[in-house]
C-alpha positions in Angstrom: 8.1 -11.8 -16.7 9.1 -8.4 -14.7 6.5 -6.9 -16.2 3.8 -8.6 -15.0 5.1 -7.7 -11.4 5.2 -3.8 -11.8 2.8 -1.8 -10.1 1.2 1.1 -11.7 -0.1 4.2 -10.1 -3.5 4.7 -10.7 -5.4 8.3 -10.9 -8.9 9.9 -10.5 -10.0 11.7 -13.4 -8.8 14.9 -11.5 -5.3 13.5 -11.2 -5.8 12.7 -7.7 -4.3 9.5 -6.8 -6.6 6.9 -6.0 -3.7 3.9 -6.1 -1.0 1.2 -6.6 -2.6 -1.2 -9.1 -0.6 -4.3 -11.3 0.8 -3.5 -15.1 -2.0 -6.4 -16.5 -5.0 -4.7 -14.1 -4.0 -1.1 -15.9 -3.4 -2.8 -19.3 -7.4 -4.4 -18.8 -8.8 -0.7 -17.6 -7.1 1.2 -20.9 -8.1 -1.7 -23.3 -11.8 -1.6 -21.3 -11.8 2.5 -22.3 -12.2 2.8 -18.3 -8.7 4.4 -18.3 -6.3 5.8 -20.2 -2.3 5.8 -20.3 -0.7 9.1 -18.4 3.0 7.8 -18.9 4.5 4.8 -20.1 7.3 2.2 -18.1 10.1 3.1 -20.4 10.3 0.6 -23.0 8.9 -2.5 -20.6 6.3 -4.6 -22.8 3.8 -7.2 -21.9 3.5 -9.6 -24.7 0.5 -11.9 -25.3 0.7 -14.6 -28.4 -0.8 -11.9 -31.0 0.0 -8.4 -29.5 2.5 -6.6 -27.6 1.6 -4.0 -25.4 3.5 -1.0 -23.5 3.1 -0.5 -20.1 1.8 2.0 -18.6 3.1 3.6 -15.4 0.7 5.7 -14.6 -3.3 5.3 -15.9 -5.9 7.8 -15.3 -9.6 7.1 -14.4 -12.1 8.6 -17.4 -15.2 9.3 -15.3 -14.7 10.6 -12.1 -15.1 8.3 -8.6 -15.9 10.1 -5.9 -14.0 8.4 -3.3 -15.0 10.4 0.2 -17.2 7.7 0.7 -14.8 5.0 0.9 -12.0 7.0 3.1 -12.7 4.7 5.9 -11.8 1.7 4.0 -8.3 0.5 2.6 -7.8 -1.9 -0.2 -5.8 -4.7 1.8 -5.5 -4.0 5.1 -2.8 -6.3 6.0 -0.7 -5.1 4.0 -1.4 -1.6 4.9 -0.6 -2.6 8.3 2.3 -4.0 7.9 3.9 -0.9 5.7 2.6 1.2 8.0 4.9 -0.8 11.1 7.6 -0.9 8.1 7.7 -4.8 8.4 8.8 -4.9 11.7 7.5 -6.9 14.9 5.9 -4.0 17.5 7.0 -6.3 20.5 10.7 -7.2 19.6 11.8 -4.9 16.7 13.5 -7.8 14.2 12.5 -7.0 10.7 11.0 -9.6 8.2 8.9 -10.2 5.1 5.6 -10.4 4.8 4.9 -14.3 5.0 7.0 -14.6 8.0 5.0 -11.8 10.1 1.7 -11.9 11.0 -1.2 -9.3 12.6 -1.5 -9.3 16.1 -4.9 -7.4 18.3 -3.4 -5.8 20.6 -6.5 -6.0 23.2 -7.9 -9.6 22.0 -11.0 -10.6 20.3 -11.8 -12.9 22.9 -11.7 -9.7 24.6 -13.6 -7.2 22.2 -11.1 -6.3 20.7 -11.9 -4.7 16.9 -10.2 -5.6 13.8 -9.5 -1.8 13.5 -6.1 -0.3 12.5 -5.6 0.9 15.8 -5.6 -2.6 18.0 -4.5 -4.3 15.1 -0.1 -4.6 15.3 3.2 -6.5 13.1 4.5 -9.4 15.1 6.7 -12.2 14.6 5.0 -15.7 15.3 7.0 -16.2 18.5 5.9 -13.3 20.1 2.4 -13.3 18.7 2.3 -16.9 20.1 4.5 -15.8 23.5 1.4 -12.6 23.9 -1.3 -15.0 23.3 -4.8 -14.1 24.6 -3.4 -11.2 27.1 -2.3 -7.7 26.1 0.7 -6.5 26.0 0.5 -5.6 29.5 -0.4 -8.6 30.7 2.1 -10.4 28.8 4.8 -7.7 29.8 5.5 -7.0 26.1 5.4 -3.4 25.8 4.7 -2.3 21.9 7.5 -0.2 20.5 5.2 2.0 18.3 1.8 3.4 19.0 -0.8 2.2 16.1 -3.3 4.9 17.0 -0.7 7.5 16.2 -0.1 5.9 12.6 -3.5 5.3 11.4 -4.7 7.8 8.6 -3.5 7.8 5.5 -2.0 4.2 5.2 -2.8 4.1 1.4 -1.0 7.2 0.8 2.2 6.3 2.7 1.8 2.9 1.1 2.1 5.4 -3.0 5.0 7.3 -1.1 6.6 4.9 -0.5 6.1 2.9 -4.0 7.5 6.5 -5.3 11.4 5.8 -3.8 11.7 3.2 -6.7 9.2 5.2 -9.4 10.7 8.6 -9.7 8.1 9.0 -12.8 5.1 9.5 -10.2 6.5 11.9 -7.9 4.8 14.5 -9.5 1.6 12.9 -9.5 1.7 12.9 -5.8 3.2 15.9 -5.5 6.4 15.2 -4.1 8.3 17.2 -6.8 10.8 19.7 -5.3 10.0 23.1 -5.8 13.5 23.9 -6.8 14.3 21.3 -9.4 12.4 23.2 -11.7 14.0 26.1 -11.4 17.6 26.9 -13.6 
């Protein structure tokens, strides 16, 4: 069942990385012929009644997506949000998973405010029911991190992250050291 859980990074053609995809998304893209296997999980295997398959952790795109047109955009931007605050509430700091935290607007929508990286912030439900309709100002809850600061690159922070636990794509995403090669 553990492999069914275990992400896979996915590249471009060019070996750029593109993303964090699951084992049975990349195992559908190689069988597909969209993708093909760059390095495998050690010995993990997904079985299915008939087969048993290896699984991949890292695929690479066959044709080329060009993806400056969709820089703007992130795949799941709660998420991204929330890695990007490292699961922590903005207005009182205590750290917790994902389904106790929720995403706060910083100025309101009542107010105009955007759903935008940048007025969009972690909190708790206590203080994202104590804020309420007022910013932080107005509710005297000063944010302990500045969102605007911390928006580009969420997906990317999101795969460097992913690569503390995945030493197989540090290379990928070019976080090798340039000594470790050398003897």
């Amino acid at each position: 069942m553990m492999s069914l859980t275990r992400k896979v990074l996915l590249l471009n053609a060019s070996y750029e990385p593109l993303g964090i995809i699951s084992a049975p998304r990349a195992l559908r893209l190689v069988w597909k012929e969209v993708a093909q296997v760059v390095e495998l999980d050690g010995d993990r295997v997904l079985r299915s009644p008939r087969f048993v398959f290896p699984v991949p952790a890292v695929v690479r795109l066959v044709e080329y997506i060009d993806i400056r047109k969709r820089q703007g955009r992130t795949a799941n931007l709660r998420m991204s949000i929330m890695a990007r605050d490292r699961f922590r509430c903005q207005y009182c700091g205590v750290k917790a998973t994902a389904f106790e935290l929720t995403l706060d607007h910083i100025l309101p929508r009542s107010r105009g405010g955007r759903c935008a990286p940048e007025n969009l912030c972690t909190a708790c439900k206590p203080c994202n029911q104590r804020k309420g309709d007022r910013t932080p100002e107005e509710a005297r809850m000063p944010l302990l991190a500045n969102p605007a600061a911390l928006r580009y690159g969420l997906d990317k922070a999101a795969m460097y992250a992913a690569a503390d636990s995945r030493p197989e794509w540090r290379k990928y995403l070019f976080l090798e050291d340039a000594n470790e090669g050398v003897a």
